[in-house]
C-alpha positions as CSV (number, residue, x, y, z in Angstrom):
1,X,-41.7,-11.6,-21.7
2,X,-38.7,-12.9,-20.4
3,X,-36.2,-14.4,-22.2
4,X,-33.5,-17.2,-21.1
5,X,-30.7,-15.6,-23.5
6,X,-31.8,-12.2,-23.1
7,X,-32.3,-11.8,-19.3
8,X,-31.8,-15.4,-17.1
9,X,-28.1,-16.3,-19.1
10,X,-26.6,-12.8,-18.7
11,X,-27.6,-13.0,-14.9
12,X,-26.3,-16.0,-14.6
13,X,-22.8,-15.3,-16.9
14,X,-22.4,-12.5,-14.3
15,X,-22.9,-14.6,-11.2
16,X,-20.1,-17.1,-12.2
17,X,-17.5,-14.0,-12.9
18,X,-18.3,-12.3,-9.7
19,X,-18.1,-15.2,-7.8
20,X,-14.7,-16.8,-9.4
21,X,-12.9,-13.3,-10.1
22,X,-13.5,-12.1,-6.5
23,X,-12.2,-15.4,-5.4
24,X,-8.8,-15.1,-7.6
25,X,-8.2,-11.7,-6.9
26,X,-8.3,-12.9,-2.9
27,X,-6.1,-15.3,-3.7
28,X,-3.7,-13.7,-6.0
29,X,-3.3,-11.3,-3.1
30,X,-3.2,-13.2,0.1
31,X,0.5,-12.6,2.1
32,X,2.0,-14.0,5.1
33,X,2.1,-17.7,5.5
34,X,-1.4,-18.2,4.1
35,X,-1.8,-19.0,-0.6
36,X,0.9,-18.0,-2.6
37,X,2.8,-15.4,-0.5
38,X,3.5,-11.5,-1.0
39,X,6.7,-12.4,-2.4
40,X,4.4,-13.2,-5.7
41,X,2.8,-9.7,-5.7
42,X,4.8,-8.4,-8.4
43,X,3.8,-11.2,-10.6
44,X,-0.1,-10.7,-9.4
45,X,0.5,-7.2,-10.4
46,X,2.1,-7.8,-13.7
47,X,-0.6,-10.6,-14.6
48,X,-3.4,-8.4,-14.0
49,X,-1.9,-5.7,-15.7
50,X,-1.6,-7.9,-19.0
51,X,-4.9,-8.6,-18.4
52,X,-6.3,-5.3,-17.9
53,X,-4.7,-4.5,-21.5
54,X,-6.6,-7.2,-23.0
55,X,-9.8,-5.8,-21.3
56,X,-8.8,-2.4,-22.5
57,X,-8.0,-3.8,-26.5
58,X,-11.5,-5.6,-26.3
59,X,-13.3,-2.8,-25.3
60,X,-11.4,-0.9,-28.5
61,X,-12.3,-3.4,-30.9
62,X,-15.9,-4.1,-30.1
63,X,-16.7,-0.8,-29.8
64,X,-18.2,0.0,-32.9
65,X,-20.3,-3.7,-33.2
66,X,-23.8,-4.2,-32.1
67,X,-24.0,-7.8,-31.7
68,X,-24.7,-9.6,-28.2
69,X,-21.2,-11.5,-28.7
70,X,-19.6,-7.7,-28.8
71,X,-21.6,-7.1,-25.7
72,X,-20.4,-9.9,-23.8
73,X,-16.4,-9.2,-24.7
74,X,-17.2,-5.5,-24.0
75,X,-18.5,-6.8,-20.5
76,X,-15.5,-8.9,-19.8
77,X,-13.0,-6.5,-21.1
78,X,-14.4,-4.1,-18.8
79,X,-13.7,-6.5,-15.3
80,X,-10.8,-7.6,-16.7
81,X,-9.7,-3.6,-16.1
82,X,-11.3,-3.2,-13.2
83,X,-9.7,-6.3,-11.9
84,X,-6.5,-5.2,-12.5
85,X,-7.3,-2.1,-10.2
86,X,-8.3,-4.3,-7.6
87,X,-5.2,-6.0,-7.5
88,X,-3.2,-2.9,-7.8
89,X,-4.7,-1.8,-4.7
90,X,-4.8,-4.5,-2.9
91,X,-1.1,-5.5,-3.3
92,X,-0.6,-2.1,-2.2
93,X,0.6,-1.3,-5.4
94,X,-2.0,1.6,-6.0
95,X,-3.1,2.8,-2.7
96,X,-2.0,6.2,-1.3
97,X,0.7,7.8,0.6
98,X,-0.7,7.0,3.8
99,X,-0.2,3.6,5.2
100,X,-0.8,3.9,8.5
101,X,-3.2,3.5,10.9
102,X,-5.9,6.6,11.9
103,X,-4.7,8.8,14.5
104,X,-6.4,8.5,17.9
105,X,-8.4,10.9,18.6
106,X,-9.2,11.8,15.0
107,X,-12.6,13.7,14.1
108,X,-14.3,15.1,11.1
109,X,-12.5,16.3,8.7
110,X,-9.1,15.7,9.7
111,X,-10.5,11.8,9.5
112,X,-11.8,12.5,6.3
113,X,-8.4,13.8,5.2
114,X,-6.7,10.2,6.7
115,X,-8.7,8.6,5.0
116,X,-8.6,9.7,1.8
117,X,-4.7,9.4,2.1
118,X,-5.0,6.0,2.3
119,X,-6.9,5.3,-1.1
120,X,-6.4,8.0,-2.7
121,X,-3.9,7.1,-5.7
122,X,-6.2,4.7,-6.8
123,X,-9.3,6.4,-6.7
124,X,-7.2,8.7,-9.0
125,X,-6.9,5.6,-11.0
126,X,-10.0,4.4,-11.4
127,X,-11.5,8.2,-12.3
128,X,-9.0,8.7,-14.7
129,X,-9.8,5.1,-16.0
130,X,-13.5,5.7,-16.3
131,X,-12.9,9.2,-18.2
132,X,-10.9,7.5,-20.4
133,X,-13.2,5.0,-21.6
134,X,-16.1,7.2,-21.5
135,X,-14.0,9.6,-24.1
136,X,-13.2,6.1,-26.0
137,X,-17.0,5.5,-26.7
138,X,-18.6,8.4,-27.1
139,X,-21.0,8.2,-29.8
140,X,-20.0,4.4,-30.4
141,X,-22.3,1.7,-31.1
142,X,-21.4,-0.4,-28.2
143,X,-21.1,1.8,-25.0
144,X,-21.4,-1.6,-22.4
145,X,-17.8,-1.3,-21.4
146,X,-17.4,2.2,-20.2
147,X,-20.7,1.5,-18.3
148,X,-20.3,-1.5,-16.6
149,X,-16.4,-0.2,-15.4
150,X,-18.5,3.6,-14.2
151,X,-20.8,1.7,-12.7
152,X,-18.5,-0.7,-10.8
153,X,-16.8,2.7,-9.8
154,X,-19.9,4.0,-8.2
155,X,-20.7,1.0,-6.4
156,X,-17.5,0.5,-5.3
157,X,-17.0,4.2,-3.6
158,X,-20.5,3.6,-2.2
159,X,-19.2,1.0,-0.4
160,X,-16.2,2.8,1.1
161,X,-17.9,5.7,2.2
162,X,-20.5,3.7,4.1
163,X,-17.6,1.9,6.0
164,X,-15.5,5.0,6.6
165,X,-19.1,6.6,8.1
166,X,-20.2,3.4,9.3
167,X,-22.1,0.0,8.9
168,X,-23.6,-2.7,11.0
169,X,-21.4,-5.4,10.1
170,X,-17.8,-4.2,8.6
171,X,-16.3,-8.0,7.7
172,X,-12.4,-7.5,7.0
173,X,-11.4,-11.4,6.0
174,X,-10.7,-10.2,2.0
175,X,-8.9,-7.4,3.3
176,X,-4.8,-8.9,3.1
177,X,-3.0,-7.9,6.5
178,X,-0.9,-5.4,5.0
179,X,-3.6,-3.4,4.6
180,X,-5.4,-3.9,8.0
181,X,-4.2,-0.6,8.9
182,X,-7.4,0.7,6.5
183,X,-10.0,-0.9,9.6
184,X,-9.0,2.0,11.6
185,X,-10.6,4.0,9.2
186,X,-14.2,2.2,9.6
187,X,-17.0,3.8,11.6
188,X,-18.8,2.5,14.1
189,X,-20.5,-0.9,13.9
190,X,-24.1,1.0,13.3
191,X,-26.9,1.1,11.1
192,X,-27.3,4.5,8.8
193,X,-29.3,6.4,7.1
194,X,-26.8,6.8,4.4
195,X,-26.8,3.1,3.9
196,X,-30.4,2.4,3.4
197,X,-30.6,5.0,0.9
198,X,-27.5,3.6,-1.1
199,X,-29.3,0.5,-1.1
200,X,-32.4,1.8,-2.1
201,X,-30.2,4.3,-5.1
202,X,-29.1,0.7,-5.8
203,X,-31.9,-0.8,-6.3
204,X,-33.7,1.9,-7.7
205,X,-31.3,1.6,-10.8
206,X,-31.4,-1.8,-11.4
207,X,-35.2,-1.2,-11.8
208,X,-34.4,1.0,-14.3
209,X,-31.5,-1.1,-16.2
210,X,-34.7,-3.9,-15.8
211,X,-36.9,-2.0,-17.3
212,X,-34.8,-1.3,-20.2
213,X,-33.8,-5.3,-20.7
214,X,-37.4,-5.8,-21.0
215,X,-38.6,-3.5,-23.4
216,X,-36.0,-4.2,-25.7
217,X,-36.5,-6.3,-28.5
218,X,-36.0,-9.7,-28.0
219,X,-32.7,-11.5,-28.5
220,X,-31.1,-8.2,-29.3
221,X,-27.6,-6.9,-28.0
222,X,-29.8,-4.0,-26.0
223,X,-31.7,-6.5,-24.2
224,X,-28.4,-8.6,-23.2
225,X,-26.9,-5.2,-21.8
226,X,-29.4,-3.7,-20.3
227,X,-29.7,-7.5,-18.7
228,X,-25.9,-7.5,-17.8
229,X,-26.1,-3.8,-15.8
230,X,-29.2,-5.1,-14.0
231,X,-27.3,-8.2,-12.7
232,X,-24.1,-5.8,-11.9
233,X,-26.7,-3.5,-9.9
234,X,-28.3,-6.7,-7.9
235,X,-24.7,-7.9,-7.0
236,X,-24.1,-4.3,-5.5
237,X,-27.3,-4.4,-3.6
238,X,-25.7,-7.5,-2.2
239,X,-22.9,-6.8,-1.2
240,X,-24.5,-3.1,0.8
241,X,-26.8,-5.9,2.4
242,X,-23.3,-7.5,3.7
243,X,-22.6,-4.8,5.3
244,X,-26.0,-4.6,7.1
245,X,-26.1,-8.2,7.9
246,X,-23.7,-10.8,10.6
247,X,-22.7,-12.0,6.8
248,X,-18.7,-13.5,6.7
249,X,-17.0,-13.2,3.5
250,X,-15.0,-16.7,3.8
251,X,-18.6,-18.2,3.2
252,X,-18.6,-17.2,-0.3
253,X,-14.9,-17.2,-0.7
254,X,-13.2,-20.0,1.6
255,X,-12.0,-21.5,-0.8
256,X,-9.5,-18.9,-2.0
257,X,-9.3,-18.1,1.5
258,X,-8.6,-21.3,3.2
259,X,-6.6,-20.0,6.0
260,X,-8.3,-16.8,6.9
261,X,-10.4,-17.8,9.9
262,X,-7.4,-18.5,11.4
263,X,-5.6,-14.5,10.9
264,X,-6.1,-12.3,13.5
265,X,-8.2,-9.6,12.7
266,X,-10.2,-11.3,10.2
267,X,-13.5,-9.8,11.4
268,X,-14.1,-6.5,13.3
269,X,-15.5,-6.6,16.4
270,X,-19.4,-6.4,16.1
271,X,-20.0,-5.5,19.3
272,X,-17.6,-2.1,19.1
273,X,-15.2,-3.1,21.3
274,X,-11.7,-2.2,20.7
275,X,-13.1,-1.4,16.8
276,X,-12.3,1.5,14.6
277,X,-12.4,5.0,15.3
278,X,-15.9,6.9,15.5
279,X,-16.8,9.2,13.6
């Protein structure tokens, strides 16, 4: 049976912070001419770091409760870390030593290498981040935090190893243009194998988180979590299907990016022309 509190409201509590988090974060982050500036960068970085904090103290503290309003700070507390790693690396702050472009020419493994240069710092930082909250919870009542931040983390380098090998439509306009040297780094504009079955791992586990919300029992703080993962799972399926489909991101987001149609570079070229390196 499904339940409005139990399965439809944490769909739809998840929907509005995805939606209105990405669109901040864009915002907060935006340089040149276009929003607030980079010269606010160090406050973007100092905001989301206070807020990460409070993410990481309401994890702490809801821990050891079982209660669906522990879930639901346990939740937020969780993307309120995870955005503050987003904002780190997209101010830059938290990238990796290389910040250049890919050399021409670049195959395999030396690629790979480049690559990894580029983001590597905060994939440190989000690893070391998700052992650190696993090792927080273990054997706690409320485990929703840790999961919803290692699951964001797998989603999340799903995504970037489908654009360095390649994806049908690799849309740049949330990427700020201090980091546009990272679309040199994108494969070919191409539909893969490696993407259909990240989609299908995708969607295979929200079954499972589904499957979980509903055999729980009803109105409890299992079914609201299970519900909550599922949602997070569905949004990652998404947002693989983006890069599938002729799908812009300033149609979701134009409103925190009111400019970007107008940067250069906002979009790489679908066609392959003058695009980023092959692999």
């Amino acid at each position: 049976m499904v339940s409005w509190s139990g399965h439809i409201l944490p769909f739809i509590v998840t929907v509005m912070i995805w939606f209105l988090a990405t669109g901040l974060i864009a915002f907060s982050v935006t340089d040149g001419t276009e929003n607030r500036g980079r010269a606010t960068f160090r406050r973007s970085v100092a905001v989301g770091g206070a807020a990460g904090i409070a993410g990481l103290i309401a994890i702490l503290l809801t821990s050891q409760h079982v209660s669906v309003a522990a879930v639901y700070v346990s939740f937020v507390g969780a993307l309120l870390v995870w955005g503050w790693h987003e904002i780190g690396f997209l101010t830059g702050a938290a990238a990796g030593p290389r910040r250049s472009a890919c050399q021409p020419g670049a195959r395999g493994m030396d690629r790979f290498m480049q690559a990894s240069a580029t983001v590597i710092h905060h994939e440190i930082a989000l690893a070391l981040t998700a052992l650190m909250l696993i090792s927080l919870s273990w054997n706690a009542a409320n485990q929703i935090g840790a999961m919803v931040f290692v699951l964001m983390f797998a989603l999340r380098l799903s995504s970037k190893v489908n654009l360095f090998v390649g994806v049908p439509n690799s849309t740049t306009e949330m990427l700020p243009p201090h980091l546009s040297y990272l679309k040199s780094y994108f494969g070919r504009n191409r539909m893969t194998w490696l993407l259909a079955v990240s989609i299908g791992a995708i969607l295979a586990t929200a079954a499972w988180f589904a499957s979980l919300a509903i055999s729980a029992p009803l109105g409890s703080a299992e079914m609201t979590g299970a519900s909550l993962l599922t949602a997070l799972c569905l949004l990652g399926a998404l947002e693989h299907f983006f890069l599938a489909l002729p799908f812009r991101d300033g149609m979701l987001w134009g409103w925190a990016l009111p400019q970007a149609g107008a940067r250069p570079g906002s979009q790489t070229d679908l066609g392959g022309k003058g695009g980023p390196q092959p692999s």
